[in-house]
N, C-alpha and C positions, 0 to 999 in steps of 0.2 A: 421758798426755800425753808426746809425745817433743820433745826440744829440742835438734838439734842442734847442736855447737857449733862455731864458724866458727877456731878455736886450730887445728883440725886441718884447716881447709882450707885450699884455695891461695890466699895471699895477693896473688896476681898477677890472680886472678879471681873475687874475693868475689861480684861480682854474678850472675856464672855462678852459682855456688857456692850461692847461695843461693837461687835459680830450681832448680837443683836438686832441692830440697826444699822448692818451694811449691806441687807439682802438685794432684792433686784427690785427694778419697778418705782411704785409709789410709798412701797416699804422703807427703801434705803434712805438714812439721812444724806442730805447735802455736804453738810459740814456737822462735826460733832464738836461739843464747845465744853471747854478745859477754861474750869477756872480758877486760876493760880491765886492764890491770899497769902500775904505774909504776917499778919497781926501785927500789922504797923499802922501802913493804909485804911484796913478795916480791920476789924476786932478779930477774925477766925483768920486757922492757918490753914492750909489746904496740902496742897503737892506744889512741888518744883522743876526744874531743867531735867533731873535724871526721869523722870515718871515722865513728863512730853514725851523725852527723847524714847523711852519704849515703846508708848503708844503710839507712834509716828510710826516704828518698825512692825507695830500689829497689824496695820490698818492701812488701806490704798483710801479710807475716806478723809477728805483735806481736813485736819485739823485746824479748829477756831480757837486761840488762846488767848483770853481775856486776861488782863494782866493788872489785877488789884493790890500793887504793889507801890512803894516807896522811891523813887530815884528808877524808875524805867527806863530811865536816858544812859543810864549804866548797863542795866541787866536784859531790857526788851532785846537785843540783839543777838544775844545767844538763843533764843529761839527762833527766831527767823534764820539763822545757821543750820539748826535741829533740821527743821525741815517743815514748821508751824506752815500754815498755808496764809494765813492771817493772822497778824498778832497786834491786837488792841490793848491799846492804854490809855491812862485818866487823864482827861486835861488838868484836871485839878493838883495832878502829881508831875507831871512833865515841864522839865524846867524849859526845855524847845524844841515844841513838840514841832516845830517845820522841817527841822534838823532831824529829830530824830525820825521822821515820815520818811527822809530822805537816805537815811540810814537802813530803817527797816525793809523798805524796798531793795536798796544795793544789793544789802544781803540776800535776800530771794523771798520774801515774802508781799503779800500784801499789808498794806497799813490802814491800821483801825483807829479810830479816836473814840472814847466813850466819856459821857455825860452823863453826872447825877442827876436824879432827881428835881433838885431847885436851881442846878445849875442852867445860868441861859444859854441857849444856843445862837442868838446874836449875836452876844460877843468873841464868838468863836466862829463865823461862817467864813473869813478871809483863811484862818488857819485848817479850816475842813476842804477847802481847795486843793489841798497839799495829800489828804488822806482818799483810802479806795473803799473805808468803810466809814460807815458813824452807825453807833452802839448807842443808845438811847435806854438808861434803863430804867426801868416801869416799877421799880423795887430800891429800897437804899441797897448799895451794895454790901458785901458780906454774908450772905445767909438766903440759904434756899428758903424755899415754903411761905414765901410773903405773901401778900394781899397785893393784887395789882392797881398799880396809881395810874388812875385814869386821866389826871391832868397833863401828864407827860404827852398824850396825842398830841397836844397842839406843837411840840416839837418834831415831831413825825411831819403833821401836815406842812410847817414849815420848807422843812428839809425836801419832801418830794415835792412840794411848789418848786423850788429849786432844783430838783434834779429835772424835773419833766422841763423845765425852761432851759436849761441849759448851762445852768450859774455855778451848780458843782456835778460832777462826775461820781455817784460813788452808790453802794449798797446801803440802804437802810435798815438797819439792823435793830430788833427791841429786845430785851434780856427780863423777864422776872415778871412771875404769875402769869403766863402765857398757856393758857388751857382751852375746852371749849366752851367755854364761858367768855373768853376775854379774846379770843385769835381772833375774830370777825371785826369785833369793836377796830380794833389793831392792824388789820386787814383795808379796811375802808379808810384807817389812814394814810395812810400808803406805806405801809410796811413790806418790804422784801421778805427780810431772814427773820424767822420765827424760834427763839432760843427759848427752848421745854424742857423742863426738867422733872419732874415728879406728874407730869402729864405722861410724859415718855413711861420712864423708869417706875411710875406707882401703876403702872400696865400689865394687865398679864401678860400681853404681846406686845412688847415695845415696837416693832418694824408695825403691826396694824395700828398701834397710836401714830406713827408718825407718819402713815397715809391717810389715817382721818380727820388730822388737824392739817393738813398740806389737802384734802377736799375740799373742808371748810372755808381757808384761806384762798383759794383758789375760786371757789363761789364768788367771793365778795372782789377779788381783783381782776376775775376775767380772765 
């Protein structure tokens, strides 16, 4: 699954932007991935609830909304109302996040969990039992155009040790410097959803990048 992310596109013309990458085929994203920042959490501000709620109305493609925000436990659920398909938050910020899993779903969406960098994914696997995604990201969060952190795989292979057994249920999702340089590395870990942003969007044809990185990925997973 590729997920383009709208961080690296032009802000002037999201809707464009994201017709883009709704074509047919191997062109079409899976999911297109919104990432919300408040300058609390992480240092950049981004977009909020009214911008979801448009693009939700643009677009038949499910909306991914990664949620880099402050008190999630409060505000995650008004996107999952919007019509988010999936809305991910930081464990680092969620005061309970099993509650709030529990919430997110009522509401209509799927639930995401997402993991920094140094953060370990040990001490969170009983609470990732609760979620349908786990976001893993390969970048600190806030800020497009990073260097992909290669040590993060071993939380990948982790997590799909465990999904392929049986232990948790859920999508493997990786976020930040995901190109063709780095999808395969990422791929062979058992990466599902592939979240691209400036692979996508720094494209002349965003719909042909997001069938050549969903080629690439698909080589290495079979």
């Amino acid at each position: 699954m590729i997920a383009p992310s709208i961080l690296s596109a032009d802000f002037a013309r999201l809707g464009d932007e994201i017709r883009a990458v709704a074509g047919e085929g191997d062109t079409r994203a899976d999911w297109v991935h919104v990432d919300v920042m408040d300058a609390h959490f992480v240092p950049n501000l981004t977009l909020g609830l009214p911008v979801v709620q448009s693009l939700i109305k643009a677009t038949d493609v499910p909306i991914d909304c990664h949620l880099m925000i402050e008190n999630p436990d409060k505000w995650a659920i008004g996107y999952a109302e919007a019509g988010a398909y999936n809305v991910t938050v930081h464990v680092e910020a969620a005061h309970d996040p099993v509650a709030l899993a529990k919430n997110l779903r009522a509401a209509g969406a799927k639930a995401g969990l997402s993991i920094k960098p140094n953060t370990p994914i040990e001490d969170h696997l009983d609470t990732l039992k609760h979620y349908d995604t786990l976001l893993v990201m390969s970048v600190e969060p806030g800020f497009g155009g990073q260097s992909f952190i290669e040590g993060v795989l071993d939380k990948v292979r982790t997590a799909r040790r465990l999904v392929d057994t049986g232990h948790l249920k859920l999508v493997v999702e990786i976020d930040g410097g995901i190109n063709a340089d780095t999808i395969e590395r990422a791929a062979e870990a058992g990466v599902d959803c592939f979240v691209a942003g400036s692979a996508v969007y720094g494209a002349e044809d965003p719909g042909k990048a997001v069938a050549a990185l969903r080629e690439q990925a698909a080589r290495i997973r079979g």
